[in-house]
C-alpha positions as CSV (number, residue, x, y, z in Angstrom):
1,X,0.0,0.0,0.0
2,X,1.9,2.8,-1.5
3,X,5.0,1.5,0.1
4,X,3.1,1.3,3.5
5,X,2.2,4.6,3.2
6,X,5.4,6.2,2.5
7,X,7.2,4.3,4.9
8,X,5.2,5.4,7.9
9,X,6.3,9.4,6.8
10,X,7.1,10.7,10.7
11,X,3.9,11.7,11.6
12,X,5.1,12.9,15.2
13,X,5.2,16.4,16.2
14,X,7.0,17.0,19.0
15,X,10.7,16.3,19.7
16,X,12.0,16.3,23.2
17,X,15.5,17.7,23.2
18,X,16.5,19.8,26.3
19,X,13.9,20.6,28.6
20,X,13.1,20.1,32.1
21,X,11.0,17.0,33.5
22,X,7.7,19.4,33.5
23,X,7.7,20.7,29.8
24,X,9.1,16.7,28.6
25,X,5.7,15.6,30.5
26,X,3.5,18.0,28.8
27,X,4.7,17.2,25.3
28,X,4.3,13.7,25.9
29,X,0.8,15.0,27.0
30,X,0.1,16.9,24.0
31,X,1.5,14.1,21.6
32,X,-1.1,11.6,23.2
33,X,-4.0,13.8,22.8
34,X,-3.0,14.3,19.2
35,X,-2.7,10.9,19.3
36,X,-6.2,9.8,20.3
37,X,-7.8,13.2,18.1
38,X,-8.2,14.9,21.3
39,X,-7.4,18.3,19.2
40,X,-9.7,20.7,21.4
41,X,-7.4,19.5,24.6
42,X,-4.2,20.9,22.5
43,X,-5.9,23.8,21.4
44,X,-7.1,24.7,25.1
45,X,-3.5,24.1,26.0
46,X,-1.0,26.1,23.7
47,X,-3.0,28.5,21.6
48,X,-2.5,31.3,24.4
49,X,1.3,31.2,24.8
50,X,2.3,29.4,21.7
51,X,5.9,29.7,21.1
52,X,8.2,27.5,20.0
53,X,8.3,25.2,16.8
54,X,7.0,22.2,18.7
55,X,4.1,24.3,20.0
56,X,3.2,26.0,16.6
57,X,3.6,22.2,14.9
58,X,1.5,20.2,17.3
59,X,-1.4,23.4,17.2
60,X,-1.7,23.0,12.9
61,X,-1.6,19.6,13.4
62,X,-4.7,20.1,16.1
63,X,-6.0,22.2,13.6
64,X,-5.9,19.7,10.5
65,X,-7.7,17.3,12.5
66,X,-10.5,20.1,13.8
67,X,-10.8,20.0,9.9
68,X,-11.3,16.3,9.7
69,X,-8.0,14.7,9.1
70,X,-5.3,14.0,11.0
71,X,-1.8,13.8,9.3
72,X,-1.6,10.7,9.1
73,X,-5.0,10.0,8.2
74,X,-4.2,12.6,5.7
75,X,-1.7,10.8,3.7
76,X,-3.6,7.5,3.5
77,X,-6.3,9.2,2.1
78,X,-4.2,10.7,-0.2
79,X,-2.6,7.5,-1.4
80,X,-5.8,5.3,-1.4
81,X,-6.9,8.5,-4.0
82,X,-3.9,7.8,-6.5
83,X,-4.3,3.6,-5.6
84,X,-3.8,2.0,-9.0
85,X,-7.1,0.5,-8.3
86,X,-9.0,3.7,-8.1
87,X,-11.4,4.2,-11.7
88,X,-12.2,7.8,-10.7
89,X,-10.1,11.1,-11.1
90,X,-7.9,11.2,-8.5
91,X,-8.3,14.1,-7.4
92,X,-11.9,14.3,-7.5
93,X,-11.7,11.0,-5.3
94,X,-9.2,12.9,-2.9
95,X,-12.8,16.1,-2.5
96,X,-15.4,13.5,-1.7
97,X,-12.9,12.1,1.0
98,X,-12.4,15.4,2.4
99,X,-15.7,16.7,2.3
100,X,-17.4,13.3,3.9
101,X,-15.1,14.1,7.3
102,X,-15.3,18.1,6.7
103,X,-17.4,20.8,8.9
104,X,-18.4,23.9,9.1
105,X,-15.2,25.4,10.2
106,X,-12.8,23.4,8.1
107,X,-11.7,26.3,5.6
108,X,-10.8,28.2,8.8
109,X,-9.3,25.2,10.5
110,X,-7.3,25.1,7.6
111,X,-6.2,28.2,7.4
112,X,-5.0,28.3,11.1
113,X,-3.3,25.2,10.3
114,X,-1.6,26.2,7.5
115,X,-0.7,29.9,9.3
116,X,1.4,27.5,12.4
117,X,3.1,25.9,9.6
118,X,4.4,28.9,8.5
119,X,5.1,30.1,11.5
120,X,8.1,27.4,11.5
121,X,9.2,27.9,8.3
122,X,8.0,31.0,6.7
123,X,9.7,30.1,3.0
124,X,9.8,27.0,2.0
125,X,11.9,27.4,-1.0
126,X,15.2,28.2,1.6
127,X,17.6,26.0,1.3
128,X,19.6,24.5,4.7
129,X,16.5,23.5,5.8
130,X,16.3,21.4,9.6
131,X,14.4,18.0,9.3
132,X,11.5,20.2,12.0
133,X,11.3,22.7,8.8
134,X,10.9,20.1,6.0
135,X,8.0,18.5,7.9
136,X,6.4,21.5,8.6
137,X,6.9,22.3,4.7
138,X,5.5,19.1,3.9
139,X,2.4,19.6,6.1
140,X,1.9,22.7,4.8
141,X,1.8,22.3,1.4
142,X,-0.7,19.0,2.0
143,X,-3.4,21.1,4.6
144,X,-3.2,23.8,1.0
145,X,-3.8,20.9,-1.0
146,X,-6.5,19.9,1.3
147,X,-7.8,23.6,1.1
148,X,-8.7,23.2,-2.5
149,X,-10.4,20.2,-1.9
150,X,-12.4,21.3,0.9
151,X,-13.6,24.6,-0.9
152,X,-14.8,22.5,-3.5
153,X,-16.8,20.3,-1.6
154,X,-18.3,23.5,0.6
155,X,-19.6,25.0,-2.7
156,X,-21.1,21.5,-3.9
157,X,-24.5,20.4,-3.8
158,X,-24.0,16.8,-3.3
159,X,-20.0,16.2,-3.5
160,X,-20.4,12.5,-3.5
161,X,-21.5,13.0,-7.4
162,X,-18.8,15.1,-7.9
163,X,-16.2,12.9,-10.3
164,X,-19.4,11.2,-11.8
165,X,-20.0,12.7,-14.9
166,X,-23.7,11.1,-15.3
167,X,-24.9,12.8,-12.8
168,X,-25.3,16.8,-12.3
169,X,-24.2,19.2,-9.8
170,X,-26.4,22.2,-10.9
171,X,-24.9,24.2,-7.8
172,X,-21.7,23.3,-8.6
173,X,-22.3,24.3,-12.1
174,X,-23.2,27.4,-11.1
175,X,-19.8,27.9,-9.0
176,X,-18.4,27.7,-12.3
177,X,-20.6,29.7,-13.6
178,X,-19.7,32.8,-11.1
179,X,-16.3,32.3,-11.4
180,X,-15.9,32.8,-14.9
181,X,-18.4,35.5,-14.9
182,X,-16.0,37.3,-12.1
183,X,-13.4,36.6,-14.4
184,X,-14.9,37.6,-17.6
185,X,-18.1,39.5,-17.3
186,X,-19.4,38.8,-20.8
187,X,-20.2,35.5,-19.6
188,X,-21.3,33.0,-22.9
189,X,-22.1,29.8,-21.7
190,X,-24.9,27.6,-22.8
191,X,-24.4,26.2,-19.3
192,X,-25.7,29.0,-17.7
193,X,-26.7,32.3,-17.4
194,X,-26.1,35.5,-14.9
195,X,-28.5,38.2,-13.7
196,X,-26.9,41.0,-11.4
197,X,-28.8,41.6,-8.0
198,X,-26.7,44.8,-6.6
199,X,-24.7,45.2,-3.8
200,X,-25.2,43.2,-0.3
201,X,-23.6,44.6,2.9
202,X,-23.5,41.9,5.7
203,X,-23.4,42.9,10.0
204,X,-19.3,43.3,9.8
205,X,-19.7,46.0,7.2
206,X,-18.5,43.9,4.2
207,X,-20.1,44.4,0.9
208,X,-20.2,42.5,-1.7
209,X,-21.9,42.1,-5.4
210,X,-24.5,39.5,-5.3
211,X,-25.8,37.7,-8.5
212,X,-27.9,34.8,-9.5
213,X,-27.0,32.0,-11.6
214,X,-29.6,30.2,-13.7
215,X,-28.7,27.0,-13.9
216,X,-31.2,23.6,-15.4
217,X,-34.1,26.4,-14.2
218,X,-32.8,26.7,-11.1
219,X,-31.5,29.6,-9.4
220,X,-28.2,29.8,-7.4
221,X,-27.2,33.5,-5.3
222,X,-23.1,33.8,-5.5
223,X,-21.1,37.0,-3.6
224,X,-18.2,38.6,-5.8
225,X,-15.7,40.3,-3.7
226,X,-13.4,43.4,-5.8
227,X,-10.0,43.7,-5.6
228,X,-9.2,46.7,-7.4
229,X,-9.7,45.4,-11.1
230,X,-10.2,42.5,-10.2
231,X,-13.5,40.2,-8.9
232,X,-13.7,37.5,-6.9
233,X,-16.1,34.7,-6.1
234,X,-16.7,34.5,-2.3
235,X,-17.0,30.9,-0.2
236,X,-20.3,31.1,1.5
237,X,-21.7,28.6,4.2
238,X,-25.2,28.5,4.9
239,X,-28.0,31.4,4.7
240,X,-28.2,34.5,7.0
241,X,-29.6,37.9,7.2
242,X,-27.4,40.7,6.4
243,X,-27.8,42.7,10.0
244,X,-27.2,39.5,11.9
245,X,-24.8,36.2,11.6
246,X,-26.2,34.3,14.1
247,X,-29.1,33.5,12.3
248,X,-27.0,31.2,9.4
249,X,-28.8,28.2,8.8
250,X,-27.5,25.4,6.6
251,X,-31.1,24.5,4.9
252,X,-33.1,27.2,3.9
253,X,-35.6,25.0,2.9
254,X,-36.3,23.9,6.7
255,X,-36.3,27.5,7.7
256,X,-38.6,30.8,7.9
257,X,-36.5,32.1,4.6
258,X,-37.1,35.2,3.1
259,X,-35.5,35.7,-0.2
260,X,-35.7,39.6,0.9
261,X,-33.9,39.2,4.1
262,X,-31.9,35.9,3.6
263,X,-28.8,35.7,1.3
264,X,-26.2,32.6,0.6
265,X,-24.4,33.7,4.2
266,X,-20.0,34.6,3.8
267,X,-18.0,32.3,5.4
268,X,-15.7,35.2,6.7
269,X,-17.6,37.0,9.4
270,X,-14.1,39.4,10.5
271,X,-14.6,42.9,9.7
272,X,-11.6,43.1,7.8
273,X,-11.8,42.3,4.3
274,X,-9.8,39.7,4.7
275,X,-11.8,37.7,2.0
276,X,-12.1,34.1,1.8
277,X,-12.5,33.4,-2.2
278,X,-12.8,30.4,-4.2
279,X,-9.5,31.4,-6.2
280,X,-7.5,31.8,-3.2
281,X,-8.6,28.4,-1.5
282,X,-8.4,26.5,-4.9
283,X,-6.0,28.2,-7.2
284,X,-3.2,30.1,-5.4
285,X,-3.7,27.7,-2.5
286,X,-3.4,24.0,-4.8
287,X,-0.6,26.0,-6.4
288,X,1.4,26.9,-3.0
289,X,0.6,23.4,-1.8
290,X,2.7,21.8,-4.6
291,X,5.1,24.1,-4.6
292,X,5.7,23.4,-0.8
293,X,5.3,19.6,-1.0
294,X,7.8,19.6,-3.7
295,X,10.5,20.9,-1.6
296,X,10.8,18.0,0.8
297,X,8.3,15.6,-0.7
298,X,9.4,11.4,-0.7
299,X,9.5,10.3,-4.6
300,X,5.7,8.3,-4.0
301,X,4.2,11.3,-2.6
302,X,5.6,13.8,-5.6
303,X,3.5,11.2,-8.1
304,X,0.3,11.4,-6.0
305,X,0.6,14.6,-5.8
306,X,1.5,15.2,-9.4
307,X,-1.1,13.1,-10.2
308,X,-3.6,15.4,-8.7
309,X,-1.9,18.2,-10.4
310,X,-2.3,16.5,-13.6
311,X,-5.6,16.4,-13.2
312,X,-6.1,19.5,-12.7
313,X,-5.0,20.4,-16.1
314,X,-6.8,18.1,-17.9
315,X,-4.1,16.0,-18.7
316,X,-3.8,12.3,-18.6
317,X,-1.8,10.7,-15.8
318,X,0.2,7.9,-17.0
319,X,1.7,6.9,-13.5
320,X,5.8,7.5,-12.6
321,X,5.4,11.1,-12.9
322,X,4.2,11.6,-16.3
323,X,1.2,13.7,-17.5
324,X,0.4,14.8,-20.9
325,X,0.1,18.0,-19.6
326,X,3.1,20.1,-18.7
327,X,3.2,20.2,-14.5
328,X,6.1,22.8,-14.7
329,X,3.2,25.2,-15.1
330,X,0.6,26.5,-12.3
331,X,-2.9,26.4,-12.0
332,X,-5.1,29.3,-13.7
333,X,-8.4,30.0,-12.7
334,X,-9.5,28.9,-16.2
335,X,-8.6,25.6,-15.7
336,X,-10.2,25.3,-12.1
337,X,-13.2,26.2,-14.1
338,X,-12.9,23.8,-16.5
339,X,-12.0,20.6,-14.1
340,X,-15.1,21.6,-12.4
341,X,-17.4,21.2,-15.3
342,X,-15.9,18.2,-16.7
343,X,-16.3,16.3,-12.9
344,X,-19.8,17.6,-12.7
């Protein structure tokens, strides 16, 4: 199994080296908990007073599992994804795995993680590297990985159809829709189509353009963020009122909802604009992911991972590392846009 899944890759955080009997005890504390997914008992413990590199590795590893996988779980998902005995896209194997154990906070989870990481190695490209930094590296680049995954799976209908090409994600669809529409507003898809709504300011003062997305007769709400020039399609969880986000609900269906009051709800609730958008979760996130996992990566995990890349851009993966597609080059939003449409 993928070389026993990469040879066991060292999955433990902490390294005792130098301290006093008290501190050895805790981090043989804290390793146990993350042992046993106790990730709310690490969290409660270091967050606070956080540190040192064993304290910032063992919190984004508390935070990967908040989001539903631990690191080692992790990796076997990864491999079971790329097994040679897997018919389906690999990587559109890897998003239903993700988003079955997934919540509500994963993206966030994720990005806490993903922040610890860096916080032990803030540029993965450096070279002289200790073994600490090329595992934090490594996780890193996997919990971005994972990012792109997870968005996917928020912005899905049903993600366990996603890969299955007889069957229809209209709401995915429409994801796709949005984002080439915020990339290109003279949208011309037979697909879909887009009618502008105006602008929506939510209770932390963020505003953002909302538009619906006919798709199979159906209608779909999506927020577009602006960054100068630029537009962005905006992860939302759930419905809520604009004055108050306390009343998201996940079904609107099952709720008092009032097209006039209730819009798709924005993940990011901060009153900075500190936007969480499908491009940076799936693009520049998949892209930073590899990047990272590149650096320090074992020669098995470079081919799943390269498989997934390959995927990506449409290429076919003929196993050892070879794609028809060049994987030299990154991800574009264009070609997010199209792996979404053909998976759906």
């Amino acid at each position: 199994m993928k070389k026993f899944v990469y040879s066991l890759f060292a999955i433990s955080i902490l390294v005792l080296h130098g301290c006093g009997d008290d501190e050895a005890e805790q981090q043989v504390q804290i390793q146990q908990d993350l042992d046993a997914g106790n990730y709310t008992a690490v969290i409660r413990e270091l967050e606070e007073d956080a540190s040192t590199e064993e304290e910032y590795m063992a919190l984004a590893a508390a935070y990967m599992q908040k989001a539903g996988l631990g690191l080692a779980d992790l990796i076997r998902v990864i491999a079971d994804a790329t097994a040679v005995e897997n018919d389906f896209d690999a990587f559109a194997s890897f998003v239903q795995s993700v988003g079955e154990r997934s919540s509500t906070s994963s993206l966030q989870d994720l990005r806490k993680s993903a922040n610890y990481f860096q916080n032990v190695v803030p540029n993965c490209l450096s070279y002289d590297l200790s073994s600490s930094q090329q595992d934090a590296c490594l996780y890193f680049g996997l919990t971005q990985v994972m990012q792109a995954a997870n968005t996917i799976s928020y912005m899905a209908g049903d993600i366990e159809s996603f890969g299955n090409t007889l069957e229809n994600d209209a709401k995915l669809q429409s994801l796709a829709c949005a984002m080439e529409y915020a990339f290109d507003a003279t949208l011309n898809s037979l697909e879909c189509s887009v009618l502008p709504r105006g602008e929506v300011v939510f209770a932390n003062g963020v505003g953002y353009e909302s538009i619906s997305v006919f798709v199979d007769a159906q209608e779909f709400e999506h927020l577009l963020s602006t960054d100068g020039a630029l537009k962005h399609t905006v992860i939302t969880n759930g419905y809520c009122t604009t004055d108050d986000f306390a009343t998201r609900v996940e079904d609107k269906s099952a709720q008092n909802y009032d097209p006039y009051t209730y819009h798709v709800c924005p993940l990011n609730e901060a009153t900075a604009a500190d936007e969480l958008s499908t491009e940076t979760f799936m693009v520049s996130a998949f892209n930073d992911g590899i990047e990272a996992v590149s650096t320090v990566a074992t020669d098995d995990m470079q081919r799943d991972i390269d498989e997934f890349k390959c995927d990506l851009l449409g290429g076919y993966y003929y196993g050892g590392g070879a794609c028809s597609a060049n994987l030299s080059q990154e991800i574009t939003v264009t070609q997010v846009i199209e792996y979404i449409n053909k998976n759906n």
